[in-house]
C-alpha positions in Angstrom: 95.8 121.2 114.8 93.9 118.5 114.8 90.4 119.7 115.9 90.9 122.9 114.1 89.5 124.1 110.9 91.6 124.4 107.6 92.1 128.6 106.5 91.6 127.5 103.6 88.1 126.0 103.9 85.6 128.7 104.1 87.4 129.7 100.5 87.4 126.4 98.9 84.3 124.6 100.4 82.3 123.0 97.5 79.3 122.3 99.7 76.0 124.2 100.1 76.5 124.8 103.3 79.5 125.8 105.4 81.5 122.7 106.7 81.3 123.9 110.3 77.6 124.7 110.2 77.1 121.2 108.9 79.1 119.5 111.6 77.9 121.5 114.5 74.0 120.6 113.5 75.2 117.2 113.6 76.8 117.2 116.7 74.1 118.4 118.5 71.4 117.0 116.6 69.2 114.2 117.0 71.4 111.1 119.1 69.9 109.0 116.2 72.1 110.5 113.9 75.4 110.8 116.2 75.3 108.2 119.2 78.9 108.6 119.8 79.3 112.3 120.6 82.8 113.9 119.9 84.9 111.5 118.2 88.6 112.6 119.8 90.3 109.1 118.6 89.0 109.3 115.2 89.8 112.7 114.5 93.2 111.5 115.4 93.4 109.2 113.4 92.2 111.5 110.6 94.9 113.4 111.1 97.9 110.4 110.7 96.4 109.9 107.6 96.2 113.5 106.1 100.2 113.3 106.9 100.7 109.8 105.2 98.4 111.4 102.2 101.4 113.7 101.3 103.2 110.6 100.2 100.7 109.3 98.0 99.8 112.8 96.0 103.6 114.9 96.1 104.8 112.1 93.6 101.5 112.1 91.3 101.0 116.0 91.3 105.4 116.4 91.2 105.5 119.1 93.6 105.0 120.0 97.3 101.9 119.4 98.5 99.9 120.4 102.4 97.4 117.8 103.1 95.2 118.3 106.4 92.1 117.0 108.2 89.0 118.8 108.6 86.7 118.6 111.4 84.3 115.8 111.8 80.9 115.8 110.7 78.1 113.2 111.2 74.7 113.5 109.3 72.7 111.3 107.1 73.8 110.2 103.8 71.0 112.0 102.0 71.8 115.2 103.4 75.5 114.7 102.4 74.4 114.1 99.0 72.1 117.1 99.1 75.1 119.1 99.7 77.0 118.2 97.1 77.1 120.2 93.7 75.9 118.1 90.7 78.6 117.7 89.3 81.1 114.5 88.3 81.9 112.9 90.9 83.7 109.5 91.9 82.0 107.6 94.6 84.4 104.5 95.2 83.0 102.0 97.7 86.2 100.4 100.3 84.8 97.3 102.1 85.7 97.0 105.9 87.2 94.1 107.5 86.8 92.7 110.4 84.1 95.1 111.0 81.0 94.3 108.9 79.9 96.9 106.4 81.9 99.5 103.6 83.1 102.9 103.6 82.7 105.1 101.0 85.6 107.6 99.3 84.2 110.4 96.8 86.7 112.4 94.9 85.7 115.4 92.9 85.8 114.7 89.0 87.7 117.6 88.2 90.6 116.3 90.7 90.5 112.8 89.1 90.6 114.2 85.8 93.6 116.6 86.9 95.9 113.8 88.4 95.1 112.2 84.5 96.4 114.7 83.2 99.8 114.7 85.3 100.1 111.1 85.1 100.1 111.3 81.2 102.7 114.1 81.5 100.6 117.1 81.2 100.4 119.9 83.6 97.3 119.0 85.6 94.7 121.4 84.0 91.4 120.4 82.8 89.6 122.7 80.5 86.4 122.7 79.5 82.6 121.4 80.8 83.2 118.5 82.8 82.0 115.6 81.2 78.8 113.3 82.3 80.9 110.3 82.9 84.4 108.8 83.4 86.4 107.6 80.8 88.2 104.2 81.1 91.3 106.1 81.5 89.7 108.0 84.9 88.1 104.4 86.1 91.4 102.9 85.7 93.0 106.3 87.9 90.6 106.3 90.2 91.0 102.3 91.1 94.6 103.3 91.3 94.6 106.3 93.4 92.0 104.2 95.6 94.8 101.5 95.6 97.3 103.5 96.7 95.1 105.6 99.4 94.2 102.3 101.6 97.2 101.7 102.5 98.7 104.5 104.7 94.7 104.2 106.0 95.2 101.1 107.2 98.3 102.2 109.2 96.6 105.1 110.4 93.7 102.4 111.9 96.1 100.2 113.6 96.5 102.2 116.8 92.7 101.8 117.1 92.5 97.9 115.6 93.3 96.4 112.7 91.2 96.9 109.6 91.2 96.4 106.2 89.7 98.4 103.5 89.1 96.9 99.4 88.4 98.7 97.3 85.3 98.0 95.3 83.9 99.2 91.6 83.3 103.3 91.8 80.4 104.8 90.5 79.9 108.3 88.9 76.5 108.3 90.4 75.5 107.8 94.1 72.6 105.7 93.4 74.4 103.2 92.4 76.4 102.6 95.6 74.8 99.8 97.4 74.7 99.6 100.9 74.2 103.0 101.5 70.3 104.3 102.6 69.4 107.8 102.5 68.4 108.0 105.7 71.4 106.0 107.3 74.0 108.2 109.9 77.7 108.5 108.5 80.7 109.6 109.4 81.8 112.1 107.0 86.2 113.0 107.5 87.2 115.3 104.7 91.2 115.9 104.0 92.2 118.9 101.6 95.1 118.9 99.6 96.4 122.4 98.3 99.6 123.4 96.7 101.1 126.9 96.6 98.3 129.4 96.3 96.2 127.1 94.4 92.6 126.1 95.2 92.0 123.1 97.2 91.1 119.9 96.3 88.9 117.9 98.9 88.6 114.1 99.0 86.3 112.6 102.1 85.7 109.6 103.2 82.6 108.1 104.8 82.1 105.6 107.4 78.5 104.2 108.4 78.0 105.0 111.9 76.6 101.3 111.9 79.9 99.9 111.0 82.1 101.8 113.5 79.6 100.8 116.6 81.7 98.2 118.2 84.4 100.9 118.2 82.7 103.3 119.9 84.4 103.5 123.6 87.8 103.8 121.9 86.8 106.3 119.3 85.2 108.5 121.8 88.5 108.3 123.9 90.5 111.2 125.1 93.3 110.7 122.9 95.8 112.1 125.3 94.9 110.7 128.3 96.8 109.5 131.2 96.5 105.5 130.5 95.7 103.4 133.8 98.8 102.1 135.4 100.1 98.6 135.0 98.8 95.4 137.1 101.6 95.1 139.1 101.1 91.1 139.0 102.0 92.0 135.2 104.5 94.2 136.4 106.2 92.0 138.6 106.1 89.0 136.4 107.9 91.0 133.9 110.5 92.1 135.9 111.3 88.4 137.4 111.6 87.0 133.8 113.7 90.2 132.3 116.3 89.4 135.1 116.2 85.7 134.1 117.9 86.3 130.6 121.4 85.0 130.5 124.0 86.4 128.9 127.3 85.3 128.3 130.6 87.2 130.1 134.0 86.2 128.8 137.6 87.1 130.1 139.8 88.2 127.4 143.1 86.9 128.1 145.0 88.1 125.1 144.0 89.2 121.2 147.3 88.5 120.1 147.6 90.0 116.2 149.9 88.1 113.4 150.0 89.2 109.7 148.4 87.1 106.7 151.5 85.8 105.4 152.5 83.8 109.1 148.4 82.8 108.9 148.7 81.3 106.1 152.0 78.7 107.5 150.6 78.1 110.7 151.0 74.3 111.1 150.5 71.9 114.0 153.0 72.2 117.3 153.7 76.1 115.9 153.6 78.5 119.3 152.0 82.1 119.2 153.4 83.8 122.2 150.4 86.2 124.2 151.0 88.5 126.7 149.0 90.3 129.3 149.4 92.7 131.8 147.9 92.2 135.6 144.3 92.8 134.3 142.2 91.8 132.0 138.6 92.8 130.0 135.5 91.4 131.6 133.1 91.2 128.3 129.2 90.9 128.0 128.9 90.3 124.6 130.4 93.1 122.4 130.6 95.7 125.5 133.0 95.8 128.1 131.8 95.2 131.6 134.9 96.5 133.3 138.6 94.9 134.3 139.6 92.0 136.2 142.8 89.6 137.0 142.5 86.5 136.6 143.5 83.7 139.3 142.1 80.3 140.8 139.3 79.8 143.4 137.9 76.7 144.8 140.6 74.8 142.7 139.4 76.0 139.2 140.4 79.1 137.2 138.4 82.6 137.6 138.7 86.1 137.5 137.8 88.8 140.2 136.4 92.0 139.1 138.7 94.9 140.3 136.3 98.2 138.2 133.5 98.4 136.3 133.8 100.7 133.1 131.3 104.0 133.3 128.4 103.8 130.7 126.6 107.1 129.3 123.3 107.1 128.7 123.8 107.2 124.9 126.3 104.1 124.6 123.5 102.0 125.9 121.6 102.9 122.6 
């Protein structure tokens, strides 16, 4: 369900505040903060990628693995920060192409330190205070795991348009993240990922309302609805150059069949003898049109068509 909240949220939420309380304030908040209103498309779109994130983690964390998208939520960056626990955190910058401006995905430290752990054979457990900072080690796996994640969301943009996302240099501290005021409107899309009867682990990612802008009528969209109906000049046109295509019919006369051996000492003025019965296969490429016999008209050979073969609907697949 694509608009609906996870079961698992209200449980797992590592905010201050309850997910839903947050995105409902924001909804119906100040239009400074949320211009757009309900964002149908990208919610959508949220959701294709949740589905494609099962690809990326399943191998990493070597089991099954449910990934889904939580509601939308749109405040200012300084309140999302507020709501955050102090704890280690990666904040990994993703530039956006063609549309001006950078997105920003923040994994909790504990989950980057778990999928560490896996990589390096271990059993994903982390025990122990976090610590203050990342190791080289969890740079170099978060640059990966942000490597990995752009692509399937790049997919999951191109039924909107087609943007790119790079990944930049992640921080372990917010403040460092350039680009990004306090008081500036984002997007906030959160995806959980949960295995068995574990806890989940959440991973968001945040658009600047700024950047997504020139996007707005299409994000905004009823995702499922009716589309107008085609120009029928378009239409038209279409349907005049589909029926120009030519293809090529044949008449088989005769597939007459000799074994290797008489192949092989085949030589000049040597006869193969055919024979037919009173019709022949019309062909259109490797499919048979139907049966005809074949004869003369105005002085030159031809055949006349005396059936056409039945087609299901599944032997035109």
């Amino acid at each position: 369900m694509v608009n609906g909240g996870s079961p698992l949220a209200a449980e797992a939420e590592p905010r201050g505040r309850p997910r839903g309380d947050a995105a409902h304030a924001a909804l119906l908040g100040s239009q400074a903060v949320n211009p757009f209103g309900d964002l149908h498309t990208l919610q959508h779109l949220s959701a294709l990628f949740a589905r494609a994130m099962r690809g990326v983690f399943e191998p990493q964390l070597r089991r099954e693995v449910r990934v889904w998208a939580e509601p939308l939520a749109v405040e200012r960056f300084s309140s999302y920060r507020g709501e955050r626990p102090d704890t280690l955190t990666a904040w990994q910058p993703l530039k956006m192409a063609p549309t001006p401006g950078q997105a920003l995905m923040v994994i909790d430290g504990k989950f980057v330190l778990e999928l560490l752990d896996n990589f390096f054979g271990g059993a994903g457990e982390v025990h122990g205070a976090l610590p203050n900072e990342f190791s080289p080690a969890a740079e170099a796996m978060i640059a990966r795991l942000a490597d990995t994640l752009v692509k399937p969301l790049q997919r999951a943009w191109e039924p909107l348009t087609r943007m790119t996302f790079t990944p930049g240099r992640a921080e372990g501290n917010a403040a460092l993240i350039s680009g990004f005021d306090a008081e500036d409107p984002v997007v906030v899309t959160r995806f959980g990922i949960a295995s068995g009867a574990g806890k989940p682990h959440f991973i968001d990612i945040l658009y600047p309302v700024l950047a997504l802008k020139p996007h707005a009528p299409q994000l905004t969209g009823k995702v499922h609805a009716r589309g107008a109906g085609a120009d029928p000049a378009w239409r038209n046109g279409l349907t005049r150059a589909a029926m120009g295509v030519g293809f090529r019919v044949r008449a088989v006369l005769a597939e007459p069949v000799i074994p290797v051996t008489k192949l092989m000492a085949l030589k000049e003025g040597d006869i193969i003898p055919i024979s037919f019965g009173a019709e022949v296969p019309l062909m259109v490429g490797n499919d048979r049109l139907g049966m005809a016999t074949a004869g003369a008209a105005n002085g030159r050979a031809a055949v006349k068509i005396t059936r056409f073969e039945r087609k299901d609907e599944g032997d035109l697949q």
